[in-house]
Structure formats: structure tokens, C-alpha cells
C-alpha positions as a printed Julia matrix, in Angstrom:
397×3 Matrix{Float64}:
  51.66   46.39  108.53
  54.66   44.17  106.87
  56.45   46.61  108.71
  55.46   46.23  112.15
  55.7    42.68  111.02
  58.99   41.95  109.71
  59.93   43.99  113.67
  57.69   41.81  115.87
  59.61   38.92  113.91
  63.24   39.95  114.81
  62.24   40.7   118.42
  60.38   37.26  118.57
  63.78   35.71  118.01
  65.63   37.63  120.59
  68.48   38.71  119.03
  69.8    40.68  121.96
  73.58   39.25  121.16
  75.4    39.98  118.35
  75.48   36.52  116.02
  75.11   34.98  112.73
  72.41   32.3   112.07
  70.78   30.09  110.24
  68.29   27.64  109.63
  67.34   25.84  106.36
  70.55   26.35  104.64
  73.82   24.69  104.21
  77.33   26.67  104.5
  79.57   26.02  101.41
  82.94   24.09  101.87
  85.78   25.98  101.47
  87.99   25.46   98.33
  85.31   22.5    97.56
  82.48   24.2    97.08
  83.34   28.08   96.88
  86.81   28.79   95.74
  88.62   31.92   93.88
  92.11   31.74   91.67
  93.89   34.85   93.11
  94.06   37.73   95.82
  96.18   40.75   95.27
  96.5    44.7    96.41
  94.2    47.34   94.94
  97.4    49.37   93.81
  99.8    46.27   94.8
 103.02   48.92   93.93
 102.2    50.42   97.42
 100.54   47.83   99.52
 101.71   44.7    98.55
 101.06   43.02  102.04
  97.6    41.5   101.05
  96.6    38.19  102.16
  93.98   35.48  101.5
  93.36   32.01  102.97
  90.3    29.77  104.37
  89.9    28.65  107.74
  87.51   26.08  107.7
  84.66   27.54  105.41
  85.57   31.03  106.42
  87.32   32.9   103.75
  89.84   35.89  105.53
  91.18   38.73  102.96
  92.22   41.72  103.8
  95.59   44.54  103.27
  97.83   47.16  104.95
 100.16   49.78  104.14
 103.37   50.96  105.19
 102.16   53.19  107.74
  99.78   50.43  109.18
  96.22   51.62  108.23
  94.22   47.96  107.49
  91.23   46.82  105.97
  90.1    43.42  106.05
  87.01   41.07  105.58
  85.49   38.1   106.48
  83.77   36.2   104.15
  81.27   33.35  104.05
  78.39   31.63  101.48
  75.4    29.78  101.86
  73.09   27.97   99.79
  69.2    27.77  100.13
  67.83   24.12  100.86
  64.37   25.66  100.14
  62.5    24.63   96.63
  61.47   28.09   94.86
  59.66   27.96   91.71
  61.87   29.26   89.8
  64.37   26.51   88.54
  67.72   28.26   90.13
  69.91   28.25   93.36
  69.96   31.07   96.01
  73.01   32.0    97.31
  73.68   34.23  100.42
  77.56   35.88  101.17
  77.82   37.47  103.84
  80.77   40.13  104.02
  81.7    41.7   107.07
  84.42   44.37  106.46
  86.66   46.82  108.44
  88.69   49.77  107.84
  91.01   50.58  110.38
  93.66   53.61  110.96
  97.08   53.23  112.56
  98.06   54.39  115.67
  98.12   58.45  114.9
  96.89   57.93  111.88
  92.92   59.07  110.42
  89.96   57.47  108.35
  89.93   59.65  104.91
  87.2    62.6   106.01
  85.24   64.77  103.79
  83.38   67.25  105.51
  85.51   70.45  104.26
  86.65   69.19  100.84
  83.23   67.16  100.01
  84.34   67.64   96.01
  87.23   64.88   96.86
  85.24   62.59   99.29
  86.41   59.14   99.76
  84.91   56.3   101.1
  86.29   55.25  104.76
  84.9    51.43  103.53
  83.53   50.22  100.02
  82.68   46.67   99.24
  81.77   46.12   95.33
  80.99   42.73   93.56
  81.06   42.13   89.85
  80.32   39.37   87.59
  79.56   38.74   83.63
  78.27   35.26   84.0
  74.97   35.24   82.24
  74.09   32.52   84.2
  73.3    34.03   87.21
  72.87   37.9    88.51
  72.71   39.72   91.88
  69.55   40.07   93.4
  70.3    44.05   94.58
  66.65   43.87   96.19
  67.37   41.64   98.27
  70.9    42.39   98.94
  70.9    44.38  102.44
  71.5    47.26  102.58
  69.66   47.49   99.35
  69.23   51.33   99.69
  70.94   54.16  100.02
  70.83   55.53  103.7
  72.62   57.5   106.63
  72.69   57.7   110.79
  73.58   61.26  112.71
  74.17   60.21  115.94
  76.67   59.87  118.81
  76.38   56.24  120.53
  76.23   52.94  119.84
  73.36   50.56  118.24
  72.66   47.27  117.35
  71.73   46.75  113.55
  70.26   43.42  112.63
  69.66   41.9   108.72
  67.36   39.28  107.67
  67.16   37.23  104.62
  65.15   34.67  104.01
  64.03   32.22  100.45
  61.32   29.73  101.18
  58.76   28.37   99.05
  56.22   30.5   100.57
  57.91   33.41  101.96
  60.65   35.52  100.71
  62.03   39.0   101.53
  64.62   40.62  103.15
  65.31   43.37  106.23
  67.39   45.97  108.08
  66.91   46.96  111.27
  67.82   48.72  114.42
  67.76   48.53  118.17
  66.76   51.14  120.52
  68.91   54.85  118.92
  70.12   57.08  121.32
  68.17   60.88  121.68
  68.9    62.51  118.44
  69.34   59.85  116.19
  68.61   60.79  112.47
  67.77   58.28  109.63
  67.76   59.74  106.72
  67.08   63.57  108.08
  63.82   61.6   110.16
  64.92   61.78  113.85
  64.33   58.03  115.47
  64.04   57.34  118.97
  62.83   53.65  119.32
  63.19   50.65  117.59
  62.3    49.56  114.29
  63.51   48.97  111.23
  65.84   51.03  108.24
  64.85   48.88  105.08
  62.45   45.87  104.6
  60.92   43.73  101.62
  59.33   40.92  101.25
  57.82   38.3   103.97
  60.93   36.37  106.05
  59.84   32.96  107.22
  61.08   31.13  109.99
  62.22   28.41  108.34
  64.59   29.21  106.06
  66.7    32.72  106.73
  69.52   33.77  107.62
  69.81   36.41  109.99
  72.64   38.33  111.72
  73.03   40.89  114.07
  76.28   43.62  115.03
  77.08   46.32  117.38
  77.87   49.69  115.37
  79.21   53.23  116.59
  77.33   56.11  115.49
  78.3    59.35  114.04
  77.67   61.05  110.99
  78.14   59.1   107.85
  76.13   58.12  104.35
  76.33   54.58  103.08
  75.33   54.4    99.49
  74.56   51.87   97.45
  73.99   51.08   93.69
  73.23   47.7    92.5
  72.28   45.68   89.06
  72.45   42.51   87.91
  75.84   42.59   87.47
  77.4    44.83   90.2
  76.71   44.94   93.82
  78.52   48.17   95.12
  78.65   49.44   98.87
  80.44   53.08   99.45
  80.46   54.33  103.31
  81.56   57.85  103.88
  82.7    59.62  106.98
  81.05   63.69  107.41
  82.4    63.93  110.71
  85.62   63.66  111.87
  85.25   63.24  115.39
  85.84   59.88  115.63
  88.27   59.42  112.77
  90.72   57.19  114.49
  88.25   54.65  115.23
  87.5    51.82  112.88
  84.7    51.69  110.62
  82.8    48.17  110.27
  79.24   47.37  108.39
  77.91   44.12  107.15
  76.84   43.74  103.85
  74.19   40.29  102.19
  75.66   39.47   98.69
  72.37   37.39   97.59
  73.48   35.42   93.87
  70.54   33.77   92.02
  71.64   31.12   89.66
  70.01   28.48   86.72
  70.0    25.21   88.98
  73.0    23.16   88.99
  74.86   25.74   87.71
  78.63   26.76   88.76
  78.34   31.15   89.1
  81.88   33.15   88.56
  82.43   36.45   90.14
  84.99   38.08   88.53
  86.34   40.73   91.83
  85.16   41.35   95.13
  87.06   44.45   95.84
  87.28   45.79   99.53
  88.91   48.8   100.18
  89.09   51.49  102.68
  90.5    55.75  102.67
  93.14   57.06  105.11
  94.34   60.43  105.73
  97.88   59.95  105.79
  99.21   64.02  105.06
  98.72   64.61  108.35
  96.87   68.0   107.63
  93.23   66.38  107.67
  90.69   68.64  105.72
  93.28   71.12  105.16
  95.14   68.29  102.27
  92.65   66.87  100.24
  95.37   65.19   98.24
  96.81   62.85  101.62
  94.29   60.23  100.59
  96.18   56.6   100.73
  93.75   53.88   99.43
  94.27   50.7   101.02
  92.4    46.77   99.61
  92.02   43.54   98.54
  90.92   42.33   95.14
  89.58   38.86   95.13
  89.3    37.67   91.45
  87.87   34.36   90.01
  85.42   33.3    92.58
  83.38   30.08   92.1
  80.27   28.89   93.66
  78.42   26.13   93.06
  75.85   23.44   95.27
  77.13   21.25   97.47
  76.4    17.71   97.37
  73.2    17.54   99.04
  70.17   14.46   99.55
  67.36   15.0   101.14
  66.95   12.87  104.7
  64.35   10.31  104.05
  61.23   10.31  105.81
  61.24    8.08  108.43
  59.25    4.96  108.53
  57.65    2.64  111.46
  59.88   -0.08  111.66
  58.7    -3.33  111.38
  60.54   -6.59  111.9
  60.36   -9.05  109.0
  61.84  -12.68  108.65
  65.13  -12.69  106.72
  64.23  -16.22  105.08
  61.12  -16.96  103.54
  58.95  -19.1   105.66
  57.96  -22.64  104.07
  54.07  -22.45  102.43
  53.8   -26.1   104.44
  54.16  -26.16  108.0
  56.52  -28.13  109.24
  54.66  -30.53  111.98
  50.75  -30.62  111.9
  49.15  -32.53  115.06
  46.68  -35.18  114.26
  43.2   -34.49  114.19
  42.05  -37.57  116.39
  44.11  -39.46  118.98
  46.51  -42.07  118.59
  45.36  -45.68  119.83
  49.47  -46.71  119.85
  50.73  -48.03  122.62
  54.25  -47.03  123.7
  55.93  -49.64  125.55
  57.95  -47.98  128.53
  61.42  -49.96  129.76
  60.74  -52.5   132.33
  62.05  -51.42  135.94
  65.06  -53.25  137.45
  65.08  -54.54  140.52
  65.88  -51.71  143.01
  63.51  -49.55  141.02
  65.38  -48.02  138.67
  64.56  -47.61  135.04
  65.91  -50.95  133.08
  68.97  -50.88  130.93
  70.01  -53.65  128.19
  71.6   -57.32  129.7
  74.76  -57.92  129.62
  75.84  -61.67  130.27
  78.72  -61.94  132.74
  80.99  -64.56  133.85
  79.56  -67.31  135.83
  81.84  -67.78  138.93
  81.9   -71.72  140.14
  81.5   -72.1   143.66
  82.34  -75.55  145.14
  79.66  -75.9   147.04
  77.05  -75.77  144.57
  75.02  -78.93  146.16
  74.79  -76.45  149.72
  72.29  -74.4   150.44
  73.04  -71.17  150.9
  72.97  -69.1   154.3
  71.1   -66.28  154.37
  73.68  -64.09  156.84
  76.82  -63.1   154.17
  78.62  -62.66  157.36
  78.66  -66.33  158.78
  81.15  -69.26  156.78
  80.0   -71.7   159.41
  77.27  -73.21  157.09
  78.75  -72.51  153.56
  80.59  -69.82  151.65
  79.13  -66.01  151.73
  80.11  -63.65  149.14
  83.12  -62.74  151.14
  84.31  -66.21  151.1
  84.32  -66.11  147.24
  85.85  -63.64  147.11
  88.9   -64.13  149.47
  88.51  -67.5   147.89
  89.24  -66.52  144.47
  92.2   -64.2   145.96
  93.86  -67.0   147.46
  93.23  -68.78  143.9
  94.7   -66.35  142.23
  98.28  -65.84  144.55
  98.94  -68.96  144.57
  98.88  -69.23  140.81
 101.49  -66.56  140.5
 103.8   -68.26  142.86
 103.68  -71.58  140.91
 104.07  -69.63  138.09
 107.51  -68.44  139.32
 109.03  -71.32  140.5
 108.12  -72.88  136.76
């Protein structure tokens, strides 16, 4: 039942494309978070061309020899956000690694001289920091296993640490006819290793595309080694690469910094020439990667959010600042008398009185008639006249 479980969960998510995901967890920061102190050649006297740097938070390592043969990995970490009763850190690396022969050149096979077999790709980790260990059962692959087979299948691994679910699980897309697992011949699709429960929301899950012929991938893990050895029985396809993906899982006290001491990857070429016929051509090709550190990133938890409210930034008076009367005023407000053309009144001014000579004459209605008396255009031509003939007199003085 977990079984048919853990495979109706990794169809649910469709992972018809080959990808690496994940939800619930945070990818370390390169040479902040994860960093290492050195990377040098397995046998550096030979193959001294290794080479080591970060792009981004992906870590690149890998080697080659004089004849071209390569191997090189990818690397990258991940820490659980998930709270598991258990007062430590989860950490997931993920190590995808590839062995791959020159041009005329051969992975190292060992189907005629199987007493001097070689791996064609190993992948080991080892640590003595007490403060942490491997978790081999839920490092994928966490068992020993082989495929017989010509073609090509997609291989999918799960991992997952929640507070309610944990577990971890291999498996495979549709084989082609023939396909052996482990001496059982497979024909659909299902799954090579599982463990555990894996829930949705915190996991990380990947999925590659893998050519198939006859090899063993064996594996032998403790608390402090994780070791990966892949072998090649055939050599049909010997001048192809070989490629698997391997789930490093770290469990550490909380808040604790865990060392590695190596992560050694490494792959076997056939260099004599004479295949199966010189079981002493083997060239061994890697990468050592000593004095890795991980540790937690900085992380805070969002905050929940809240329904905003607006709120006053002063404090309101306890007294309100008007407060109508109860009853009615009886005051009478006196309003500004009107002026004479109906417009509201202004303040007096006193002005100038102007004398007019004929004072003791009525005045004449029509301001256009001087017959009678002196209109208001009278004055003022009047007071013109007055006022020119002051100047002059003024001159002559």
C-alpha cells in the first residue's frame, strides 16, 4: 500500500520533464552558507587539472587526464524549513555526477576480469563531526541495486522532512521489454526503493533521463560514510558516459555548523587499449573536496498577516472640542445696514466738502443743463479751470 502510494504521488505531480524541485526548503548560499577549504586530484601526480568554483549557489568540481577521460559533478544543499521533533537541522545535497571517456577512449569494464572490477562512477562522503551523521536511510539510493536493459528511462527521487510526514523514494518510468531489477524482470512503472511517507509540502524531488545497460550500483552507508560505487558488466556501450544522481541527507544538533571532511568523486577508464584483455590499463580519474561546511541560513519566519485597520496617529482629546448648546440662543445678531444702492454697508469715511458758489440756488434736477445753476459737470470743469489757472500764476511768480 505505501507503495502504490509513494507512485500515485510522483505521477500526481507530473514529473514527465527532467527537473529539480522544491518546496518548503531554502537553498544554501554559496561560500556564505556552505563552503569547503580546498579541491585537489585523487592522485594529483597524474591529473592535476582539477577544478572547483561556485556559480551562484551551485558548487561545480570535477577532473581530467591527459588523454581527456572527465568526471565531474554538480553540487547543491538545502535546508529543511519544516519543525521535526527532534531538536536538529535536515540537510539535503544533491550530487549529480558524470564519468565520461575521450574520444577513442573506454569506461573501465569488468565483465572478463570481474576479480579487478572498477567502478565507471563512485561518489563517497565522510565526516567525524559528532555533531551530526548521515542519514543512509534516507539517502537515495539507499540500497544496493542493478538494471539489465537496453534503452532509456526516466528515474525520479523523492525526499521529503515534515512534521508529519517523512520518507524518502526511487523510482522509475515506463522500462523497456526486458528490463531486469534486481534479476525481477519489470515492464511498467513503479518504483526501485521507498521509505517513509513524502508530503507535499516539504520535499524535494528530482527527476533524470538514464541509458540502460547492464550495470550494479552499490551502496554502503553509516553514520559517518555515505559511499556510492557504479559498475559497468557490459561493455557495449563503453564509450558513452555514465551519469546517476545521488541525495546526501545530513542531520545535525540545531544551530549547529556540520564539517565533512571529503567528498570524493571519481570515475575508471580503460586507457591500455586492450579492454578485458589488460586488466592493469585502469586510469582513475577525481576530485577530492575536503573541509566542507554547512550551516542554517539566516532565516525568520513571515508573520501572519493581520486585517489592517486604520488608527489615528495622535491621541484624540478626552474633551471634545465644540459642544452645541442644549437650548437655543435668544441673541440677536445685528446684520450691517444696507447702503443705498443695495449693497451690504461698509464703515464712513468723511471726505472733503467741495464749496460750490451757489450754495443759496436750488439745485436743477437735469446734471446736463447749467442754465439754472451748476450740475456736477460744472464743478467739476469748474474746479479744473481753478486749478490751471493757479499753476499759471504760479509761474509768472
Amino acid at each position: 500500500m505505501l507503495l502504490l502510494t509513494l507512485l500515485s504521488s510522483v505521477l500526481a505531480n507530473a514529473l514527465s520533464d527532467t527537473q529539480t524541485s522544491y518546496i518548503g526548503a531554502n537553498m544554501l548560499e554559496g561560500e556564505v552558507d556552505i563552503t569547503f577549504d580546498a579541491a585537489s586530484s585523487v592522485n594529483p601526480a597524474e591529473n592535476p587539472n582539477s577544478y572547483s568554483y561556485f556559480v551562484g549557489n551551485t558548487l561545480y568540481v570535477g577532473n581530467e587526464d591527459s588523454e581527456g577521460n572527465s568526471v565531474d559533478a554538480i553540487m547543491e544543499f538545502f535546508w529543511f524549513q519544516s519543525s521535526i521533533d527532534r531538536g536538529s537541522d535536515f540537510y539535503v545535497g544533491i550530487i549529480k555526477a558524470r564519468s565520461t571517456p575521450a574520444m577513442g577512449q573506454e569506461l573501465y569494464v569488468g565483465d572478463w576480469n570481474d576479480w579487478d572490477t572498477q567502478p565507471v562512477l563512485s561518489v563517497e562522503a565522510l565526516s567525524e563531526d559528532t555533531r551530526g551523521a548521515f542519514r543512509w536511510e534516507w539517502s537515495v539510493p539507499f540500497e544496493s541495486y542493478g538494471i539489465d536493459a537496453y534503452g532509456q528511462i526516466q528515474v525520479g527521487h523523492q525526499v521529503g522532512f515534515g512534521a508529519t510526514a517523512q520518507g524518502s523514494a526511487m523510482t522509475h518510468g515506463e522500462l523497456p521489454e526486458g528490463t531486469n531489477i534486481n534479476g525481477i524482470p519489470i515492464a511498467a512503472e513503479g518504483d526501485i526503493q521507498a521509505k517513509g511517507f513524502i508530503g507535499s509540502d516539504y520535499k524535494i524531488q528530482t527527476q533524470y533521463d538514464i541509458t540502460l545497460y547492464e550495470w550494479d550500483v552499490y551502496v554502503n552507508g553509516r553514520g559517518d560514510m555515505m559511499a556510492w560505487d557504479t559498475y559497468l558488466n557490459l561493455g557495449a556501450r563503453a564509450d558513452q558516459s555514465a551519469y546517476h544522481e545521488y541525495f546526501l541527507i545530513v542531520q545535525v544538533d540545531e544551530g549547529e555548523t556540520f564539517n565533512i571532511e571529503e567528498i570524493n568523486v571519481l570515475g575508471n577508464f580503460d586507457n591500455s587499449g586492450w579492454g578485458d584483455l589488460n586488466p592493469w590499463g585502469n586510469s582513475e580519474v577525481g576530485v577530492t573536496l575536503s573541509g566542507l561546511q554547512i550551516s542554517a541560513p539566516f532565516y525568520e519566519a513571515p508573520e501572519e498577516e493581520e486585517d489592517w485597520t486604520w488608527e489615528p496617529s495622535y491621541e484624540p482629546s478626552s474633551e471634545p472640542a465644540y459642544e452645541p448648546s442644549s437650548e437655543p440662543s435668544d441673541e440677536v445678531v445685528e446684520q450691517p445696514e444696507d447702503s443705498q444702492d443695495g449693497d451690504p454697508g461698509f464703515e464712513e469715511v468723511d471726505l472733503p466738502e467741495i464749496s460750490n458758489p451757489n450754495d443759496s440756488q436750488e439745485p436743477v434736477v437735469s446734471g446736463c443743463s447749467t442754465a439754472g445753476g451748476m450740475g456736477t459737470t460744472g464743478i467739476a470743469l469748474a474746479l479744473v479751470s481753478l486749478l490751471v489757472s493757479s499753476g499759471r500764476r504760479k509761474e509768472q511768480e
